[in-house]
N, C-alpha and C positions, 0 to 999 in steps of 0.2 A: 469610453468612446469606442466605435464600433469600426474595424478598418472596414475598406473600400473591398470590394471582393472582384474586382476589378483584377487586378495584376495574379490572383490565383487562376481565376478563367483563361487570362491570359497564354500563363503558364502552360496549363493545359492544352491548350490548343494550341500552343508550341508543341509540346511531348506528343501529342496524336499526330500532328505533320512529320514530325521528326520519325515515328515510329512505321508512318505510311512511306516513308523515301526509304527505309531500310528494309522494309519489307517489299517493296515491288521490284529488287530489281531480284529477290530469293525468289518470286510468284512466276517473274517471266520463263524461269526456265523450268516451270512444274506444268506435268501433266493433269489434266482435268477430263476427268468421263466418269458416265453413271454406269454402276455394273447390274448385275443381272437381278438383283431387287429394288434399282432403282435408286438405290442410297448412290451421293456424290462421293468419288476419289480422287484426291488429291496425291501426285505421287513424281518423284523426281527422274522415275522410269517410265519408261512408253508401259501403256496397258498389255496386259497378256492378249496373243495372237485371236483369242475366240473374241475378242471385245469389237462389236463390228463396228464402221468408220463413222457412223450417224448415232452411237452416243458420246463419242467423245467430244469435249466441248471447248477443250482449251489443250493447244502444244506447242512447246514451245518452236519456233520458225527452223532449226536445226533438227528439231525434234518430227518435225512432219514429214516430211521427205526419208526419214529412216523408220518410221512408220506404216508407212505408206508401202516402202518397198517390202518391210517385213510382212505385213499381214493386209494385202489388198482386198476390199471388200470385192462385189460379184462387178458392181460399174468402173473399178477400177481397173480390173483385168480386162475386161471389154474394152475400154476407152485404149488400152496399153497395148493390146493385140488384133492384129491385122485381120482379118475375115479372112479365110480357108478357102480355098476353093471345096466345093462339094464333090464329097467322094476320095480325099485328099485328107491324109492326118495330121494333125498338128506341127509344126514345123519348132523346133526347140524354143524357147523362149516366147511361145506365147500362152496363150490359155489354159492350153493342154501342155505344152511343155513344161519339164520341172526348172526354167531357169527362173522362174514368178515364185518358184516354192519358198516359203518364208525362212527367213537365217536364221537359226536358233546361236545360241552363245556355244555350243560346239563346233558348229562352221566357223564364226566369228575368230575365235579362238587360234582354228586350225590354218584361217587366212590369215593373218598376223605372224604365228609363226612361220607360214610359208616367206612371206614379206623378210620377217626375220631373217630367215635364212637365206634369201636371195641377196641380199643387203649385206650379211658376211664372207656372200661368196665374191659380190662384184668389189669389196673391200681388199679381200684376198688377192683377186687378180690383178686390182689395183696397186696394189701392195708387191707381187711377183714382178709388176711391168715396170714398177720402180726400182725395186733391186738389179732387176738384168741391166736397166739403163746405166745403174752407177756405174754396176761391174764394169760393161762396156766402156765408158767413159775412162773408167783405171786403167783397165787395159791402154787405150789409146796412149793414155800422158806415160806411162812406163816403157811402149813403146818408142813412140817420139822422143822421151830420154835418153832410153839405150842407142837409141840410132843418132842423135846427136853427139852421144859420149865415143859411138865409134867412128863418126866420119871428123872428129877433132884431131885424130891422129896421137893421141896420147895413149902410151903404155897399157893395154889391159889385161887383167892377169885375172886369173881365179882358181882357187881351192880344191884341189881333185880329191879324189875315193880315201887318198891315203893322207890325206890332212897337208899335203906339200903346194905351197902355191906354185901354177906354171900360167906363164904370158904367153899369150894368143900369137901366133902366126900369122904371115897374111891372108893365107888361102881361108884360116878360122874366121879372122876378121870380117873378110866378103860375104861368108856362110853368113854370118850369125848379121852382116847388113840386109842383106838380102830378108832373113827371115824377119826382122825388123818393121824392115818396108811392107813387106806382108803381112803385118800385124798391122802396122798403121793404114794398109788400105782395105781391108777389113772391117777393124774397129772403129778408124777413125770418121768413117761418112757417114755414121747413122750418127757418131755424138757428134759431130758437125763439126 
């Protein structure tokens, strides 16, 4: 007895839909242009700069716009650049100016690292304006302790040159409030 051949066609025509949903969403982001013998290219890079904008036939929606700026055909810079006055040169960025001039992957390269490095530097400063803040901040609460510890009126003493401890006088006392307070009005208004 001979099966149905039903459920094999089936099959199949599962496996080609299934093989068309996995494949279009690899198509949507590929380049499509004919090149200069007319044969079709398929590529997951923009075409080289000499491929002018009326053979390519398919790019991807990200892919046009950085195309476009790379290598503008003749109605493209036209469309992009303002009309000159006569007798008057080009003004940068347009036609005659080199800001249209196409980005190769060395410009590319070189803005990236610039980026880079702008991005390490505002890190850095970020990073400096943070530590001054702490310091600041220490400063104040060490302050406002010492000058707590001296207007309590208890005994303070400290350690001199020759390793012997000697207790503060009054007049030391004042000195070293006074200096205190001058630290806490310093430090203590910018950490709040």
């Amino acid at each position: 007895m001979r099966k149905p051949r039903l459920p094999y066609r089936y099959a199949r025509f599962v496996l080609v839909i299934a093989g068309l949903m996995l494949v279009t969403p690899t198509l949507a982001g590929t380049w499509q242009w004919r090149d200069a013998a007319g044969r079709m290219v398929y590529s997951d890079q923009p075409p080289p700069p000499g491929v002018p904008a009326s053979r390519i036939v398919q790019a991807p929606a990200q892919g046009i716009g950085s195309h476009a700026a790379r290598a503008p055909g003749p109605a493209a810079a036209t469309a992009l650049a303002p009309a000159a006055a006569p007798g008057t040169a080009a003004a940068p960025g347009t036609a005659g100016g080199s800001a249209t001039a196409p980005r190769n992957w060395i410009e590319k390269e070189q803005a990236s690292r610039k980026r880079a490095l702008e991005r390490e530097e505002a890190e850095g400063k970020e990073r400096a304006e943070h530590e001054q803040t702490a310091r600041t901040a220490r400063a104040c609460e060490d302050a406002r302790t010492a000058l707590r510890t001296l207007e309590s009126g208890i005994r303070v003493s400290f350690v001199d040159d020759q390793g012997e401890r000697q207790v503060i006088d009054d007049a030391e006392r004042a000195r070293r409030t006074a200096t205190a307070r001058q630290e806490i009005a310093r430090n203590c208004t910018a950490a709040g």
